[in-house]
C-alpha positions in Angstrom: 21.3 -18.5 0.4 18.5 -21.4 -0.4 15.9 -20.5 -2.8 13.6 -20.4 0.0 15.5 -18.0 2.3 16.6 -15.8 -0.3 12.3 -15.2 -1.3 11.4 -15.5 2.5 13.5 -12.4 3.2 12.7 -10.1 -0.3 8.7 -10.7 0.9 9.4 -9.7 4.7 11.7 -6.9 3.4 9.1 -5.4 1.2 6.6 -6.0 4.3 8.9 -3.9 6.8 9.5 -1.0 4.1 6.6 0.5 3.7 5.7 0.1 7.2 8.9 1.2 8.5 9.6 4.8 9.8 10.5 7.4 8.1 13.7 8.3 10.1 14.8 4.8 8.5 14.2 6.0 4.6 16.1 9.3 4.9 19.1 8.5 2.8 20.9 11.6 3.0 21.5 14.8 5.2 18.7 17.8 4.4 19.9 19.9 2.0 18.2 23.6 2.5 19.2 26.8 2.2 17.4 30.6 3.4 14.9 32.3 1.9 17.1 35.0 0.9 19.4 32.5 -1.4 19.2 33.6 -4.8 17.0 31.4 -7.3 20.2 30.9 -9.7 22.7 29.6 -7.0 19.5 26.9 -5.6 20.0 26.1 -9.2 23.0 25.6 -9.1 23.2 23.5 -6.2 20.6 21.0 -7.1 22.3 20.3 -10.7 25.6 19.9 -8.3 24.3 17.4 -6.1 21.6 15.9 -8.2 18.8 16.8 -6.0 15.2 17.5 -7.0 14.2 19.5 -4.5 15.6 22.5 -2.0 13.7 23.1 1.5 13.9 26.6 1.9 14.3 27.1 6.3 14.6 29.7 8.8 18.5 29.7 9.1 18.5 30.1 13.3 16.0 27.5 13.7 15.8 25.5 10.6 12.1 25.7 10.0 11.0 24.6 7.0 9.3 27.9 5.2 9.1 26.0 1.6 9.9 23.8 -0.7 11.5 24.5 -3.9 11.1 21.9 -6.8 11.7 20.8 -10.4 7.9 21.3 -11.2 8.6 24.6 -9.6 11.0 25.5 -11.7 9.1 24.7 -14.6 5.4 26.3 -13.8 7.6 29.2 -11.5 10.4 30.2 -13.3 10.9 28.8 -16.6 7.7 29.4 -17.9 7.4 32.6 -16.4 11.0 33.7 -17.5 11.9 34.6 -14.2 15.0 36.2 -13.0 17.8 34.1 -11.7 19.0 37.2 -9.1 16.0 36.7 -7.3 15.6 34.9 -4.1 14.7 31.4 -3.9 11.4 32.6 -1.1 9.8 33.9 -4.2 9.5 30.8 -6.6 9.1 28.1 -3.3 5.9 26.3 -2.6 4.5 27.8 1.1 3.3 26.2 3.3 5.3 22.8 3.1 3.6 19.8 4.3 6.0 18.1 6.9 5.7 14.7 8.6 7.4 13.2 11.7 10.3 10.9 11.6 7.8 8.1 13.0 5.3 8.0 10.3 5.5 5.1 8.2 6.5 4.9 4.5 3.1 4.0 4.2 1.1 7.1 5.2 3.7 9.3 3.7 2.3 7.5 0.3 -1.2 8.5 1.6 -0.1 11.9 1.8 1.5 12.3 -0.8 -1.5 10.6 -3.2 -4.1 13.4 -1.0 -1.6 16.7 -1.7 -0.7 15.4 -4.9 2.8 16.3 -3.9 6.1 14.2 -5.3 8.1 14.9 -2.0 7.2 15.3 1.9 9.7 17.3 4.1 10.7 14.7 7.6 10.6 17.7 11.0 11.8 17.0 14.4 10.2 19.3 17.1 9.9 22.0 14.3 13.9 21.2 12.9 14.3 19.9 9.5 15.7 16.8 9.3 15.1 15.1 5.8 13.4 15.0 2.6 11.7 11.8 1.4 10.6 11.9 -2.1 7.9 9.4 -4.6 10.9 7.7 -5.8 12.1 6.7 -2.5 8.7 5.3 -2.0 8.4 3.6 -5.0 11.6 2.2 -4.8 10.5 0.7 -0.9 7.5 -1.2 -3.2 9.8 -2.7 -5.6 12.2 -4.6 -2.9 11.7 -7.8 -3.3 10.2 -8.2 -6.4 13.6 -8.5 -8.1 14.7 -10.5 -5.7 11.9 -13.2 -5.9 12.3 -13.0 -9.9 16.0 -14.0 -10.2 14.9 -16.7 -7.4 12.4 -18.1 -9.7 15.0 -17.9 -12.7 17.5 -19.7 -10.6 14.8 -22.4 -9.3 16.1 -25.9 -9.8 12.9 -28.1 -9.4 9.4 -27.9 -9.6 9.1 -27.9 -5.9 11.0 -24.4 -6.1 8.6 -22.8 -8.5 5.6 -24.4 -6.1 6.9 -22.0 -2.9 8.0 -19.0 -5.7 3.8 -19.5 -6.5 3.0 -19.4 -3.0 5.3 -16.4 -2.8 4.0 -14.2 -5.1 0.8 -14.7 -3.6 1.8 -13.4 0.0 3.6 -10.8 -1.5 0.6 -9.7 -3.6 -0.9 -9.1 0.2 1.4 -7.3 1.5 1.5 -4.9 -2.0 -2.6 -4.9 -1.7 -2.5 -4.2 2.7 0.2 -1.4 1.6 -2.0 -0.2 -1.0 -0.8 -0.1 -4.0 -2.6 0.7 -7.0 -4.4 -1.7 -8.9 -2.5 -0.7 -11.9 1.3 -1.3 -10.6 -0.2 -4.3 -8.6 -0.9 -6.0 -12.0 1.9 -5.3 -13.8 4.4 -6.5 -10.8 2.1 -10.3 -10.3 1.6 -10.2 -14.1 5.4 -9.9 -14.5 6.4 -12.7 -11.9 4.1 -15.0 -12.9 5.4 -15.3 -16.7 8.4 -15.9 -15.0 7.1 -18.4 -13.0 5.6 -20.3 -16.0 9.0 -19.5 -18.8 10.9 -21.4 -15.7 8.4 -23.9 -15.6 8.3 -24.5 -19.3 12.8 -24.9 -19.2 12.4 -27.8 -16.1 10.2 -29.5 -18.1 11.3 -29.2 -21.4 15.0 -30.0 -19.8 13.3 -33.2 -18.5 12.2 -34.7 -22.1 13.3 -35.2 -25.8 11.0 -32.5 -27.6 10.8 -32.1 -31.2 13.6 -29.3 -32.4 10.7 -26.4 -32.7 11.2 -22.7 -31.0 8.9 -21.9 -28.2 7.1 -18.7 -27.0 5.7 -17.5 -24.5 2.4 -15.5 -24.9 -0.3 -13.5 -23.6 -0.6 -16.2 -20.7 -0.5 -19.1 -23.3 2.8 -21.6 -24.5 2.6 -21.8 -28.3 4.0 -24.2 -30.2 
């Protein structure tokens, strides 16, 4: 794929992420179990199937009635030396905050940031049907910045680097429309565009005799 294409589609990709449902983020089927489930076997299960969380639902209807978590288990159970032959209803967070499948990525980062919660349980008519969690989010930001950096390290000519630059500025929209923080924002831009310039330095310096000295790069300076 050209240089071109291959940065065209990490920016558009990035672009439909976080605006994309989020029936299309689910990666997984729901894993839930009742409320009567004792709190060592939820245990058990997550460390099985490297979960982070258990939605506790109604087993007729599968309504979620909670949300167990690994915060939970810290400020809940560990801390509080509870006992593993419990059941699960007693540890969970209650009420959950659910979304629809139609939400975007994006508002689910909204609410999230509001509840200060780490994951959002996906319902259908009442019926649980996934669990999206900050990582999954966070991962939806990063597309395309990795992309768009081995791009700019593979970049033959200057002309490349010229529609990487132009790049990383429409991609610095779409993070800002998204909104991203202003800390993440500036790490991710900062981080492209030293890239940007090393790859710049190497065509140039692979286009003329230079004296045999080492060269850094440096707190947005080329030192000599």
């Amino acid at each position: 794929m050209p240089d071109r294409a291959l940065k065209d589609s990490a920016t558009r990709a990035l672009g439909r992420s976080m605006y994309s449902p989020l029936s299309a983020i689910i990666r997984r089927e729901p894993v839930w179990c009742p409320p009567s489930t004792r709190l060592g076997d939820t245990l058990a299960t997550m460390r099985q199937l490297r979960i982070g969380s258990m939605v506790v639902a109604d087993p007729a209807s599968q309504a979620p009635l909670g949300i167990f978590t690994l915060q939970d288990l810290l400020g809940r159970v560990a801390l509080e030396e509870r006992d593993l032959a419990q059941p699960i209803e007693r540890v969970m967070t209650s009420p959950v905050v659910t979304l629809e499948p139609q939400v975007s990525a994006y508002q689910a980062a909204v609410t999230m940031t509001r509840y200060g919660l780490r994951h959002v349980v996906v319902v259908e008519q009442g019926r649980l049907v996934g669990v999206v969690s900050q990582k999954d989010l966070f991962n939806l930001q990063r597309t395309g910045t990795v992309e768009i950096g081995t791009a700019i390290q593979a970049a033959g000519d200057l002309d490349a680097l010229k529609r990487a630059a132009r790049d990383i500025r429409e991609l610095t929209k779409s993070m800002l429309d998204q909104g991203v923080g202003a800390e993440p924002l500036t790490q991710v831009i900062s981080a492209l565009n030293d890239l940007l310039t090393i790859r710049i330095i190497e065509i140039v310096q692979a286009r003329h005799t230079l004296p045999d000295v080492k060269l850094c790069w440096q707190i947005g300076r080329a030192h000599v």
